[in-house]
PDB file of N, H, CA, C and O in Angstrom:
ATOM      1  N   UNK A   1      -6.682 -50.658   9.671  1.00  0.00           N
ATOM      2  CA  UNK A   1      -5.417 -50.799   8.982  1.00  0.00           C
ATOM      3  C   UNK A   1      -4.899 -49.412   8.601  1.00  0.00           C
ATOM      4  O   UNK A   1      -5.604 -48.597   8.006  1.00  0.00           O
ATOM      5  N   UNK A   2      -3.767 -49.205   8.933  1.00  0.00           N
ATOM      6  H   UNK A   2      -3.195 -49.867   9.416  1.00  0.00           H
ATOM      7  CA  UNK A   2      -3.219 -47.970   8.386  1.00  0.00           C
ATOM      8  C   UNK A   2      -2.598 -47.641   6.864  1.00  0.00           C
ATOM      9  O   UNK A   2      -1.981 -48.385   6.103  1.00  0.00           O
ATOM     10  N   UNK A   3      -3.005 -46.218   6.710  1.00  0.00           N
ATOM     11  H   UNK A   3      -3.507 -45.613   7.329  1.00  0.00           H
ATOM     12  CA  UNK A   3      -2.445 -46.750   5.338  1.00  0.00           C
ATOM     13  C   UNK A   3      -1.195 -46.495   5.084  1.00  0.00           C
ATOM     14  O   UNK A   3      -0.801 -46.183   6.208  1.00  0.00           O
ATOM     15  N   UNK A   4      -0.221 -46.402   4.337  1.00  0.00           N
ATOM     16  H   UNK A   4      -0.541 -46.655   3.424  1.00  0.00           H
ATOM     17  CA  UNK A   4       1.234 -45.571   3.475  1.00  0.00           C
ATOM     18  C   UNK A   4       1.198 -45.343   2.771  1.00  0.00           C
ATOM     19  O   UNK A   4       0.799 -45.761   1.684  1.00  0.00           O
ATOM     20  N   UNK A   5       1.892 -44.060   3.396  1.00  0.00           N
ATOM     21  H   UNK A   5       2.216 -43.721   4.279  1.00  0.00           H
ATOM     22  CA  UNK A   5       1.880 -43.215   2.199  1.00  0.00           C
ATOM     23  C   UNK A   5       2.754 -43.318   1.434  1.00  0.00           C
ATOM     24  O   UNK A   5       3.847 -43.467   1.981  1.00  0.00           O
ATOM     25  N   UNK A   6       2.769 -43.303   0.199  1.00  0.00           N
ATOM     26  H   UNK A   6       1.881 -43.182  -0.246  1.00  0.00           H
ATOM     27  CA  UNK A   6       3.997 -43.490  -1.001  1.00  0.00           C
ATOM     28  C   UNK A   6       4.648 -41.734  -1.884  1.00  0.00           C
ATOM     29  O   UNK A   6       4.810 -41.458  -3.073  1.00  0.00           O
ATOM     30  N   UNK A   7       4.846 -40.946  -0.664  1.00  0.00           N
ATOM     31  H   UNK A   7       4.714 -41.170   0.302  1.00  0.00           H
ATOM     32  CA  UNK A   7       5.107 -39.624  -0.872  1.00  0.00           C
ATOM     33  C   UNK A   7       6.314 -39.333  -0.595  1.00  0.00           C
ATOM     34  O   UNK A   7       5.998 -38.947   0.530  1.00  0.00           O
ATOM     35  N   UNK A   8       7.251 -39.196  -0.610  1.00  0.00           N
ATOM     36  H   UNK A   8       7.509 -39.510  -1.524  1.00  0.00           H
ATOM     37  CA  UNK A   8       8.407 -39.382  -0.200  1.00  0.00           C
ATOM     38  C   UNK A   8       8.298 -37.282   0.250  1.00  0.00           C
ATOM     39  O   UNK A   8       7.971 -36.280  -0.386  1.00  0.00           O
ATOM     40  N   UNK A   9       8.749 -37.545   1.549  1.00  0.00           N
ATOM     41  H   UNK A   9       9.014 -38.359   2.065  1.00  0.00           H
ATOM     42  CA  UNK A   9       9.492 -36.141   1.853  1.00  0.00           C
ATOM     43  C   UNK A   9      10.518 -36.176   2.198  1.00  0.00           C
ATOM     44  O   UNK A   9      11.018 -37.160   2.743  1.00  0.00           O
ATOM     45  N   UNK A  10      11.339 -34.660   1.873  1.00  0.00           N
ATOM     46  H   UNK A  10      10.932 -33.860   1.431  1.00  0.00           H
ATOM     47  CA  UNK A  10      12.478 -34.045   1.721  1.00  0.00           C
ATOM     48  C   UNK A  10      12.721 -33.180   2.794  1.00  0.00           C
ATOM     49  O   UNK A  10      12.000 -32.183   2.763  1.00  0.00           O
ATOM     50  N   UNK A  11      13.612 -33.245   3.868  1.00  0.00           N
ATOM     51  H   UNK A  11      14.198 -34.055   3.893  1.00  0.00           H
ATOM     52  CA  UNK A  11      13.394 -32.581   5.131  1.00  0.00           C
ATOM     53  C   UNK A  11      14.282 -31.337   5.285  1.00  0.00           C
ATOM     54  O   UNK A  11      14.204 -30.693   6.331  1.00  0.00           O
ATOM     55  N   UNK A  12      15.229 -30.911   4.182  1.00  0.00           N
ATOM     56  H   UNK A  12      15.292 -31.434   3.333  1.00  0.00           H
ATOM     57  CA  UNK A  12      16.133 -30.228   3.813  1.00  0.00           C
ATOM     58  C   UNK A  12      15.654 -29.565   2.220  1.00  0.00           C
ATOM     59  O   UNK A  12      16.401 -30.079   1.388  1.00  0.00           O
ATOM     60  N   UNK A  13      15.119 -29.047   1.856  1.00  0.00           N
ATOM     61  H   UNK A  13      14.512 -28.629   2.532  1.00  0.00           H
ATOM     62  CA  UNK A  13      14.970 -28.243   0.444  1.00  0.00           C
ATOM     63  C   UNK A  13      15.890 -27.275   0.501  1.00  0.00           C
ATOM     64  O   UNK A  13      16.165 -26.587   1.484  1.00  0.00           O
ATOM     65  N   UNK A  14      16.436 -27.226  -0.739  1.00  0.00           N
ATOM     66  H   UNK A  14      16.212 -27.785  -1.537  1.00  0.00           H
ATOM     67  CA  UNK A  14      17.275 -25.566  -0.859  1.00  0.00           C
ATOM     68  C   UNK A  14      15.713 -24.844  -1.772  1.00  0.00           C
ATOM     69  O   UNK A  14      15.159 -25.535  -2.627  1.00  0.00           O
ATOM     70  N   UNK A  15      15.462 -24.169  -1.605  1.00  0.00           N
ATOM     71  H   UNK A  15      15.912 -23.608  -0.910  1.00  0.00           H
ATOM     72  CA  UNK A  15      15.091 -22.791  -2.461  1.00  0.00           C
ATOM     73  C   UNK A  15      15.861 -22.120  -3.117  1.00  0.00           C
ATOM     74  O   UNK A  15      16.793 -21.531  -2.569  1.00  0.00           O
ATOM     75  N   UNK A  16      15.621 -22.052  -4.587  1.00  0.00           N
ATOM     76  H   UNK A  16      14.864 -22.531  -5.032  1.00  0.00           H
ATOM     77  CA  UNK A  16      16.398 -20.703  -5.505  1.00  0.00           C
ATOM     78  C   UNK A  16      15.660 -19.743  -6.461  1.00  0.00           C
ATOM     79  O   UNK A  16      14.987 -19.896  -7.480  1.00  0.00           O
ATOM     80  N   UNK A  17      15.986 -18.884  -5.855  1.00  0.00           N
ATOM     81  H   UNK A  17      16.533 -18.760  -5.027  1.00  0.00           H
ATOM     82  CA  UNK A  17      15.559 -17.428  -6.995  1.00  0.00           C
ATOM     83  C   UNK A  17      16.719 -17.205  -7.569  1.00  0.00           C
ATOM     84  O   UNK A  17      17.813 -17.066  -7.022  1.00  0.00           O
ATOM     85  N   UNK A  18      16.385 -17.165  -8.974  1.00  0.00           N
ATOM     86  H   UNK A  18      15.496 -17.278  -9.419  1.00  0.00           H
ATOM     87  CA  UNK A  18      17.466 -16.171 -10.410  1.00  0.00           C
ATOM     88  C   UNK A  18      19.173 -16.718  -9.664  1.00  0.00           C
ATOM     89  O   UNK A  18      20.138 -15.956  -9.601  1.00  0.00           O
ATOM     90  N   UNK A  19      19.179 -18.078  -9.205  1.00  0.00           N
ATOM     91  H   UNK A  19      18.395 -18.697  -9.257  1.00  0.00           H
ATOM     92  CA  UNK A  19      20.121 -19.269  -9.291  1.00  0.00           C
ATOM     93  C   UNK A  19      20.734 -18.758  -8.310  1.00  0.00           C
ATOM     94  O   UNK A  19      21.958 -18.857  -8.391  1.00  0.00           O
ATOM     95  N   UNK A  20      20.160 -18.021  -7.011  1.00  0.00           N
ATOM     96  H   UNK A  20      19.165 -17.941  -6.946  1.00  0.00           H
ATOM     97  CA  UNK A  20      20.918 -17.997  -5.628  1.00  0.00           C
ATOM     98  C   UNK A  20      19.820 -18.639  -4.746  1.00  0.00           C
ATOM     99  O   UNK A  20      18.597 -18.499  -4.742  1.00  0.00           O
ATOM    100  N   UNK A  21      20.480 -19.227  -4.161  1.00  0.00           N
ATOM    101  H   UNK A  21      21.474 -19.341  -4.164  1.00  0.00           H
ATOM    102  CA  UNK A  21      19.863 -20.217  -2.449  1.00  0.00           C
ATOM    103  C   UNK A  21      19.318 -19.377  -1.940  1.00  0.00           C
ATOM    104  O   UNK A  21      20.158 -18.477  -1.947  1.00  0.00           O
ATOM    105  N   UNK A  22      18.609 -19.071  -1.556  1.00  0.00           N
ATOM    106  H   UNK A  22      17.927 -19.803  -1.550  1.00  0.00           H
ATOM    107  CA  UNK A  22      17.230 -18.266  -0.511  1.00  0.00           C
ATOM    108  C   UNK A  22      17.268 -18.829   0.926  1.00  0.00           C
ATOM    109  O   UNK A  22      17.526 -18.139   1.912  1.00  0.00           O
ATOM    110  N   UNK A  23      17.026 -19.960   0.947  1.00  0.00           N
ATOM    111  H   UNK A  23      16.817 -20.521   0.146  1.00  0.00           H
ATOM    112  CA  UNK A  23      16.569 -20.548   1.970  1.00  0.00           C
ATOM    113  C   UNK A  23      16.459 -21.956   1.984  1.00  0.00           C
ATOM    114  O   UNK A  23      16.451 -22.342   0.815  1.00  0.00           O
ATOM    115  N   UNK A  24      16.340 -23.217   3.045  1.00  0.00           N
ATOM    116  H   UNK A  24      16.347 -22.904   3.995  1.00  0.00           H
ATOM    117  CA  UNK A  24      15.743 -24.229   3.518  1.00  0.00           C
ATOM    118  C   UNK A  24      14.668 -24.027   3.888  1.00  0.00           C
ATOM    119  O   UNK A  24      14.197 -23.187   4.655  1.00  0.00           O
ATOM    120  N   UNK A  25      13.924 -25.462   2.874  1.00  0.00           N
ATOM    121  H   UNK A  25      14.307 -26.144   2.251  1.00  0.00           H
ATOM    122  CA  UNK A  25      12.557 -25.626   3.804  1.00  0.00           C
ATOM    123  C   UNK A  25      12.405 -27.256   3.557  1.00  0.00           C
ATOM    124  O   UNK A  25      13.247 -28.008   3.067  1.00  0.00           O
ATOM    125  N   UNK A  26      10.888 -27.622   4.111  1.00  0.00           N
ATOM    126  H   UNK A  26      10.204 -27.011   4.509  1.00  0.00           H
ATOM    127  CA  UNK A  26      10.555 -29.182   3.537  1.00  0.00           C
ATOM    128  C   UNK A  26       9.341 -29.061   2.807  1.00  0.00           C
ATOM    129  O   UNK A  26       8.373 -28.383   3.152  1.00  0.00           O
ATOM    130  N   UNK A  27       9.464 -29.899   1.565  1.00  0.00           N
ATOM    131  H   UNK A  27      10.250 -30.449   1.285  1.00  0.00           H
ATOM    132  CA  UNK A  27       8.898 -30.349   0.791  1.00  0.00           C
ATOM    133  C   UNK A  27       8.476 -31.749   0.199  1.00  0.00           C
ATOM    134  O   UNK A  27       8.796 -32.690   0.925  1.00  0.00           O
ATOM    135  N   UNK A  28       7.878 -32.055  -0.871  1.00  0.00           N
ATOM    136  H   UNK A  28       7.618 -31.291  -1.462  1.00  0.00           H
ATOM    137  CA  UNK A  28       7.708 -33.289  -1.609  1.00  0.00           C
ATOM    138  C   UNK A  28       8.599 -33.453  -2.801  1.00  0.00           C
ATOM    139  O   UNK A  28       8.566 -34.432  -3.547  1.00  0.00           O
ATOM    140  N   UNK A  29       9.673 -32.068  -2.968  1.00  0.00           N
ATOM    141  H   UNK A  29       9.700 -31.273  -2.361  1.00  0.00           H
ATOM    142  CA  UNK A  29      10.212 -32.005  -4.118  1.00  0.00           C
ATOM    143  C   UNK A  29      11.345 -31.963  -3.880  1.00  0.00           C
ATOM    144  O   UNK A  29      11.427 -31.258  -2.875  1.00  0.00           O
ATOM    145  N   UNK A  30      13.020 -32.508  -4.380  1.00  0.00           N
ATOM    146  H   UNK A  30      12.953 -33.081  -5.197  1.00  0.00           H
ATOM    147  CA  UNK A  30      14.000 -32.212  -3.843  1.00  0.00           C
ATOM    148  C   UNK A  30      14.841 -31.159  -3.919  1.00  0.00           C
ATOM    149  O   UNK A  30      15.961 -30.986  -3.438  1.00  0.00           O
ATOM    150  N   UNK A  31      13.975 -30.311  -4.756  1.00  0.00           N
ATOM    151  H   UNK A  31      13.066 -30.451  -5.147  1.00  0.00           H
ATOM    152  CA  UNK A  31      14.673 -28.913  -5.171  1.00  0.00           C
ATOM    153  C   UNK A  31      13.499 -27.724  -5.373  1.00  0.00           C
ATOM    154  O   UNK A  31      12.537 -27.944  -6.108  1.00  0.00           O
ATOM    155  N   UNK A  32      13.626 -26.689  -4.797  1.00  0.00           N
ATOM    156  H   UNK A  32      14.408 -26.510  -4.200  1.00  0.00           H
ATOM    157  CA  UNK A  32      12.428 -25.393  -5.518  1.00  0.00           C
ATOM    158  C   UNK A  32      12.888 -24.497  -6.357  1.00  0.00           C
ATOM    159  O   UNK A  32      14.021 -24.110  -6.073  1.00  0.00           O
ATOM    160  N   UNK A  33      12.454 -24.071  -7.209  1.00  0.00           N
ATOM    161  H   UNK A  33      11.534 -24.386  -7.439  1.00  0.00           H
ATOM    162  CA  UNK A  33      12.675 -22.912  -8.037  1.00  0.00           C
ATOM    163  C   UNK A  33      11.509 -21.980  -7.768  1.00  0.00           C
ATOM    164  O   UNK A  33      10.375 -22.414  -7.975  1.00  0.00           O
ATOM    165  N   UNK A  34      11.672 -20.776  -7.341  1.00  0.00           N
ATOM    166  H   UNK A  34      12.593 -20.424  -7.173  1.00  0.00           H
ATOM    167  CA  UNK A  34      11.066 -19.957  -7.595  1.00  0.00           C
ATOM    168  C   UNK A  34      11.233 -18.556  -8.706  1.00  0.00           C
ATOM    169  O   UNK A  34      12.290 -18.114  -9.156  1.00  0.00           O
ATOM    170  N   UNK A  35      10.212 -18.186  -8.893  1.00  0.00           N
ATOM    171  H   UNK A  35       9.353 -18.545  -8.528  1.00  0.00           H
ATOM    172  CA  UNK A  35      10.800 -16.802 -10.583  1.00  0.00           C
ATOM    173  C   UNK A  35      10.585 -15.664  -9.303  1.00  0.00           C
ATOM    174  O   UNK A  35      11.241 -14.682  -9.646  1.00  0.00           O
ATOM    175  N   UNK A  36       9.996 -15.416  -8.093  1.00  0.00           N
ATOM    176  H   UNK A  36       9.463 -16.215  -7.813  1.00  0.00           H
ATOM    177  CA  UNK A  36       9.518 -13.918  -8.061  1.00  0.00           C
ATOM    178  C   UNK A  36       9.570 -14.211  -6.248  1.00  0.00           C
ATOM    179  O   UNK A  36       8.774 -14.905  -5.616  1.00  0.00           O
ATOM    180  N   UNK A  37      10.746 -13.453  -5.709  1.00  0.00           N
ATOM    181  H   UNK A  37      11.392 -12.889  -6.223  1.00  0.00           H
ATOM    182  CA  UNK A  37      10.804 -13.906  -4.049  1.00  0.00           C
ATOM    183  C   UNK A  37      10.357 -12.471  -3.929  1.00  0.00           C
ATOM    184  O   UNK A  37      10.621 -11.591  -4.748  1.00  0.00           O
ATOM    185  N   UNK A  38       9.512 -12.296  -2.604  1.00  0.00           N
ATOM    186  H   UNK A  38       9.297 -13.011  -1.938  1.00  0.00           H
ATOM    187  CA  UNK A  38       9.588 -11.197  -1.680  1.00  0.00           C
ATOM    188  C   UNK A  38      10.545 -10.636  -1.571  1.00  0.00           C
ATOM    189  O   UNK A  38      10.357  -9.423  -1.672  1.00  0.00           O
ATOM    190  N   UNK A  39      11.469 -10.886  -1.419  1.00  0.00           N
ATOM    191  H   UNK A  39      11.622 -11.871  -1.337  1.00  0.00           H
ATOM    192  CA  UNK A  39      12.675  -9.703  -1.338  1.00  0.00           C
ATOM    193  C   UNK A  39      12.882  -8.685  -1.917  1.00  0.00           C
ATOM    194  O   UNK A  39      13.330  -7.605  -1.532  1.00  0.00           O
ATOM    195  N   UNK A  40      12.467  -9.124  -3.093  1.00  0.00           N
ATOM    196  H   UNK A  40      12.103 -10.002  -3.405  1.00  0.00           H
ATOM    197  CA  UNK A  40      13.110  -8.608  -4.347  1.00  0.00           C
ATOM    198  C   UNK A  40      11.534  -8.400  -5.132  1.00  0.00           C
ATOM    199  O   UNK A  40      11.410  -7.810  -6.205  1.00  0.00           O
ATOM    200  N   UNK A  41      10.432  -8.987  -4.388  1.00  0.00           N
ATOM    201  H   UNK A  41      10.532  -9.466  -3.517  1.00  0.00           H
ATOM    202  CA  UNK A  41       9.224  -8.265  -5.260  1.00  0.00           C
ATOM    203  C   UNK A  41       9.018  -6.725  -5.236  1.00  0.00           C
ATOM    204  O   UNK A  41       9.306  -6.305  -4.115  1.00  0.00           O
ATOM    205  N   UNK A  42       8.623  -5.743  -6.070  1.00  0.00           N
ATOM    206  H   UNK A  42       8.389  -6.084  -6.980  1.00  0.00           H
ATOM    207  CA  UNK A  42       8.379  -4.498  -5.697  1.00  0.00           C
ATOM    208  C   UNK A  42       7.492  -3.966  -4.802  1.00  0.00           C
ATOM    209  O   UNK A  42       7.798  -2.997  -4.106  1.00  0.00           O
ATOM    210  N   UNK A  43       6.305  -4.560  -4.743  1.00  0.00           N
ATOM    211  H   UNK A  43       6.056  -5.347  -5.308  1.00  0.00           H
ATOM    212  CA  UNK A  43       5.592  -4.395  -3.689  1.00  0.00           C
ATOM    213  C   UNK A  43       6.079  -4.476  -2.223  1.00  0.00           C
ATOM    214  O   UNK A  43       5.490  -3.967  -1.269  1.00  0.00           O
ATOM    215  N   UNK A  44       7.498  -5.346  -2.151  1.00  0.00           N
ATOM    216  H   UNK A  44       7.977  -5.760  -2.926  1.00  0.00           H
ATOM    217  CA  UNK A  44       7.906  -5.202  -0.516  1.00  0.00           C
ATOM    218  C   UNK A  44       9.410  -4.309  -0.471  1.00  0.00           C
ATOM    219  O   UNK A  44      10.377  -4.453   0.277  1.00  0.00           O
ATOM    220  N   UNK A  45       9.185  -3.394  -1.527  1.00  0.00           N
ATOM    221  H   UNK A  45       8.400  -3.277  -2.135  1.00  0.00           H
ATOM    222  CA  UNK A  45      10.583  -2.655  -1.891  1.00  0.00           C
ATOM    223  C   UNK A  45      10.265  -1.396  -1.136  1.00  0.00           C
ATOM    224  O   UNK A  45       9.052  -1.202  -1.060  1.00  0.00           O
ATOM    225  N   UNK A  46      11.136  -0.338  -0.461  1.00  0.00           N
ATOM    226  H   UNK A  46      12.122  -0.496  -0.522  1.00  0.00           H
ATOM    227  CA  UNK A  46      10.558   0.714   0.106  1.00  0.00           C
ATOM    228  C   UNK A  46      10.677   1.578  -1.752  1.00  0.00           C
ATOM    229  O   UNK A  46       9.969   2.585  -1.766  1.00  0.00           O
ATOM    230  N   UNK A  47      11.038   1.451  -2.441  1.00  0.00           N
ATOM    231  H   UNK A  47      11.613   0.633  -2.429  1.00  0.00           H
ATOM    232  CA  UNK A  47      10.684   2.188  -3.998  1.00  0.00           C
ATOM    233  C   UNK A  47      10.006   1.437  -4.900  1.00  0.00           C
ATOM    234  O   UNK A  47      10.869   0.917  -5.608  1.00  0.00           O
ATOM    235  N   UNK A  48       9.048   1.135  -5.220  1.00  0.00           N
ATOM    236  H   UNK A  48       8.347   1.558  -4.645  1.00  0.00           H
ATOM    237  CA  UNK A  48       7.936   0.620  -6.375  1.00  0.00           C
ATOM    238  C   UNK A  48       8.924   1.060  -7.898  1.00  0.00           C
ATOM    239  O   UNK A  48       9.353   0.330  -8.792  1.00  0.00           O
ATOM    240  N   UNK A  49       8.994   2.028  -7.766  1.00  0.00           N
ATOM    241  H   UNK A  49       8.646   2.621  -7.040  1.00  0.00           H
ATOM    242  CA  UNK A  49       9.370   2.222  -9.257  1.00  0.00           C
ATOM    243  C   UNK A  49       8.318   2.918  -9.915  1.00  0.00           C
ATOM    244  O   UNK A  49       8.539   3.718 -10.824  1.00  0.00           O
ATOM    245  N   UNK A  50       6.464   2.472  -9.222  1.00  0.00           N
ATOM    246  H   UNK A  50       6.284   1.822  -8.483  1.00  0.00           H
ATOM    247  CA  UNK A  50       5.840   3.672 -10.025  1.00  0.00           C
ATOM    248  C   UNK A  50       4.895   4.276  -8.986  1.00  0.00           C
ATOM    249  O   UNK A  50       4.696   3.968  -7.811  1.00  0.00           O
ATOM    250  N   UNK A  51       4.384   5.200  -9.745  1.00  0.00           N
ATOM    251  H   UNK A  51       4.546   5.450 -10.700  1.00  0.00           H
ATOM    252  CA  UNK A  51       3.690   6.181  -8.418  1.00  0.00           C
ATOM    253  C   UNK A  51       2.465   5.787  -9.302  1.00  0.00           C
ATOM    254  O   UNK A  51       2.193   5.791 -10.503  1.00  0.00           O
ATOM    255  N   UNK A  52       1.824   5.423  -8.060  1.00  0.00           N
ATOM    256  H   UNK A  52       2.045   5.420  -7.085  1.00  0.00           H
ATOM    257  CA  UNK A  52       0.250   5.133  -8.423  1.00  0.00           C
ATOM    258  C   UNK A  52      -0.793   6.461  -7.937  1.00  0.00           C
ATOM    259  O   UNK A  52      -0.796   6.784  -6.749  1.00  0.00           O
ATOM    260  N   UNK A  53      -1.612   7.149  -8.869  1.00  0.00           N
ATOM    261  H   UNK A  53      -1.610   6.886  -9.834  1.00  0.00           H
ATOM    262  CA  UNK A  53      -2.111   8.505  -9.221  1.00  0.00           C
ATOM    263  C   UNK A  53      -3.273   7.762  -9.077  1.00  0.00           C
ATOM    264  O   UNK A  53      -3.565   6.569  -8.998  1.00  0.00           O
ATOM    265  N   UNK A  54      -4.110   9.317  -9.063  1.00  0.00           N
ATOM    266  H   UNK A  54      -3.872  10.286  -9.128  1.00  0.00           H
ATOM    267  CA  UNK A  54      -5.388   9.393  -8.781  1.00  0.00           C
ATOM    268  C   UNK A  54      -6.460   9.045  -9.698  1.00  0.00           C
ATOM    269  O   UNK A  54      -7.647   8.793  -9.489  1.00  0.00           O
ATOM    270  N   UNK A  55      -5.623   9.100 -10.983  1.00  0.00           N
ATOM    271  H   UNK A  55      -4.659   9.305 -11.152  1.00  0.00           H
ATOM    272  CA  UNK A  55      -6.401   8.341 -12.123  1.00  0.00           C
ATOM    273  C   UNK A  55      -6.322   6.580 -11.872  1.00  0.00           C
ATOM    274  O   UNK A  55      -7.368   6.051 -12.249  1.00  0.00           O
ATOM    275  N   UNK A  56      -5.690   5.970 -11.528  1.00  0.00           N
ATOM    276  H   UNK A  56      -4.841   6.399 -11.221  1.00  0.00           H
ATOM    277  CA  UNK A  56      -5.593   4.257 -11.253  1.00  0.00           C
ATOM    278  C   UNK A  56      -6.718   3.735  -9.886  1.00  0.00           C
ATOM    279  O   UNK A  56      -7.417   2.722  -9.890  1.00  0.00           O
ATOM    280  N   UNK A  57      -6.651   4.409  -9.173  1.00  0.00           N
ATOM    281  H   UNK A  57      -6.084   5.232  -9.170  1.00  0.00           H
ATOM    282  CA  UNK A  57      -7.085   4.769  -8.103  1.00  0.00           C
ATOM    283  C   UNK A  57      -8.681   4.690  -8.770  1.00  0.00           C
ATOM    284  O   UNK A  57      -9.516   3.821  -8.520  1.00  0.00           O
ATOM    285  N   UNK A  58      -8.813   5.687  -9.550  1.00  0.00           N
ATOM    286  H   UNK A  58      -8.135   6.393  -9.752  1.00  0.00           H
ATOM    287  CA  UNK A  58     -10.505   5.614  -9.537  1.00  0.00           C
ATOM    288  C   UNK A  58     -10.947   4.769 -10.355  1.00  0.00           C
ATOM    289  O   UNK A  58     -12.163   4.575 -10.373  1.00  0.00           O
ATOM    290  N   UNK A  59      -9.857   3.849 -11.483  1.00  0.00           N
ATOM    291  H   UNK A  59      -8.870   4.007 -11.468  1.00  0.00           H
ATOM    292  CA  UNK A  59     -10.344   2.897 -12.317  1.00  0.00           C
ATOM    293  C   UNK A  59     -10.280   1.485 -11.501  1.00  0.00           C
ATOM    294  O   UNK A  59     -11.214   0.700 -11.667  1.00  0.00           O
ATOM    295  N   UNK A  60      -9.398   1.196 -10.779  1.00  0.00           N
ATOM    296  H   UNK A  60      -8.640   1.833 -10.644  1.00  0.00           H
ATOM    297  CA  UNK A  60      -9.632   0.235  -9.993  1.00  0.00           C
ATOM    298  C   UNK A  60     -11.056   0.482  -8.977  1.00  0.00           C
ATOM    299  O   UNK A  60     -11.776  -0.468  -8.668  1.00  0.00           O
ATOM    300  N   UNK A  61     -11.259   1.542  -8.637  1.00  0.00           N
ATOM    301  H   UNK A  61     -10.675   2.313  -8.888  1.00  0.00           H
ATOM    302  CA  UNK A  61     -12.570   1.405  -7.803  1.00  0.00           C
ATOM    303  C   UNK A  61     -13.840   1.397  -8.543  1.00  0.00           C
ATOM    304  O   UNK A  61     -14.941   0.965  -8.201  1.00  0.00           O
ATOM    305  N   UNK A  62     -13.499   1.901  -9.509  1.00  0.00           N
ATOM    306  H   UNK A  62     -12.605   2.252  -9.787  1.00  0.00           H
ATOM    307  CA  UNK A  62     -14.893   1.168 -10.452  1.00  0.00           C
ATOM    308  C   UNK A  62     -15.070  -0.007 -11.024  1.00  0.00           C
ATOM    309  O   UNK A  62     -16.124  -0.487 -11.442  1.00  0.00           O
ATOM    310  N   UNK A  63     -13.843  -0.525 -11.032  1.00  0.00           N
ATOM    311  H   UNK A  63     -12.987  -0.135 -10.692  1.00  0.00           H
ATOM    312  CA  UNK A  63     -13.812  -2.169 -11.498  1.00  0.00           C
ATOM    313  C   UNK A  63     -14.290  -3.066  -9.989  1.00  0.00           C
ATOM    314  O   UNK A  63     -14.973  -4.075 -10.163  1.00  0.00           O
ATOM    315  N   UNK A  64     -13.991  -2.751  -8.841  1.00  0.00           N
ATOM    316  H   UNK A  64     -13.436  -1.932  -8.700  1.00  0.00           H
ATOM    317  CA  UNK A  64     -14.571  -2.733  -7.359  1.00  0.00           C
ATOM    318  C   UNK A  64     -15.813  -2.946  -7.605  1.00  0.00           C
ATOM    319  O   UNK A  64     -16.391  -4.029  -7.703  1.00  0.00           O
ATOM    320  N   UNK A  65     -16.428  -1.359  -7.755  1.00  0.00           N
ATOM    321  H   UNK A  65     -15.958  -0.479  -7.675  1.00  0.00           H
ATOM    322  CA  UNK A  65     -17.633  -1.402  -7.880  1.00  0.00           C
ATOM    323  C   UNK A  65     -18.856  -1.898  -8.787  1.00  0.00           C
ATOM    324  O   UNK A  65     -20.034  -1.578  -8.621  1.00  0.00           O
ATOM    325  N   UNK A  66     -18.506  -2.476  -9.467  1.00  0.00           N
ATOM    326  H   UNK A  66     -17.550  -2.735  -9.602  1.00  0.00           H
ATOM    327  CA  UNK A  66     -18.773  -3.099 -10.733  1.00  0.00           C
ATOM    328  C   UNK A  66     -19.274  -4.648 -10.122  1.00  0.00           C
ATOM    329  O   UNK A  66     -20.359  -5.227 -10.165  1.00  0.00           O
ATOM    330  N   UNK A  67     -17.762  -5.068  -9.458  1.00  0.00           N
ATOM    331  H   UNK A  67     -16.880  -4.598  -9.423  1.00  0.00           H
ATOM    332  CA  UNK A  67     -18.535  -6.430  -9.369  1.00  0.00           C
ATOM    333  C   UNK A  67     -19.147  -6.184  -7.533  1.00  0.00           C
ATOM    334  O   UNK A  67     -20.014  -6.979  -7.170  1.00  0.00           O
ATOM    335  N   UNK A  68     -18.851  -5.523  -6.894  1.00  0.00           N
ATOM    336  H   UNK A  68     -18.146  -4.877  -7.189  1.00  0.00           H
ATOM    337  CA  UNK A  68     -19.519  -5.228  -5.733  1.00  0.00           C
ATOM    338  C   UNK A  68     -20.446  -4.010  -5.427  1.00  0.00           C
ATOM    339  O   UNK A  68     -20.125  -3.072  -4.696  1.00  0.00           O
ATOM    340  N   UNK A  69     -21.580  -4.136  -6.046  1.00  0.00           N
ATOM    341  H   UNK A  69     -21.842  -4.898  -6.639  1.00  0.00           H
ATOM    342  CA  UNK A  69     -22.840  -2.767  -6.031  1.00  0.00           C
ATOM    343  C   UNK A  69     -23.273  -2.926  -4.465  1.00  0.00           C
ATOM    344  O   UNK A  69     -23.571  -3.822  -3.675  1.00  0.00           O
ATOM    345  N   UNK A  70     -23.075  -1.050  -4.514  1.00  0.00           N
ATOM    346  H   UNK A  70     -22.833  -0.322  -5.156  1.00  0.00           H
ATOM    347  CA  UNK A  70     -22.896  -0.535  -2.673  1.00  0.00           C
ATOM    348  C   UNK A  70     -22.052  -0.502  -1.976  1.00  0.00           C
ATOM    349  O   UNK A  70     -22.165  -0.046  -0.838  1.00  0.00           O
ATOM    350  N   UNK A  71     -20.718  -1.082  -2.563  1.00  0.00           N
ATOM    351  H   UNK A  71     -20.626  -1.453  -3.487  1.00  0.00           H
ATOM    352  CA  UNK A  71     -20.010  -0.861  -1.751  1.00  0.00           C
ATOM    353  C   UNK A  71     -18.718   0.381  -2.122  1.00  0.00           C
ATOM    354  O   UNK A  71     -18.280   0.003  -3.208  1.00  0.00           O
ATOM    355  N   UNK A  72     -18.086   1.419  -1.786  1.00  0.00           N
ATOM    356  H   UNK A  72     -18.441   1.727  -0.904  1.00  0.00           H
ATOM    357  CA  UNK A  72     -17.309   2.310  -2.573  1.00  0.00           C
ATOM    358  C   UNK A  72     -16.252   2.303  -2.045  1.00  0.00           C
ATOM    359  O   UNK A  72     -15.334   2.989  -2.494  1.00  0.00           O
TER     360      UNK A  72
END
């Protein structure tokens, strides 16, 4: 016997970041909100905004190394 599913999908979604349309997709939901798109994340910006130094650099690799012993 097969079963059904009682999920209703949406074959058209709008997507919105900070109340502009992004995009179509499909979902289970009839609307998305997102707070933080790629576009507009800094990490995919050609300017960050901060310069990451040689001091961050060696505290993150000791927090690395901390939970991974041997590896540097």
């Amino acid at each position: 016997m097969a079963k059904v599913s009682s999920i209703s999908w949406f074959k058209k979604v709008p997507v919105f970041c900070d109340g502009t349309l992004i995009l179509f997709t499909q979902s289970t939901k009839p609307q998305l909100m997102v707070d933080n798109w790629s576009g507009i994340h800094n990490a995919y910006k050609k300017y960050r905004g901060e310069i990451v130094d040689g001091e961050k650099i060696d505290y993150w690799q000791s927090k690395i190394r901390r939970y991974r012993p041997g590896r540097t």
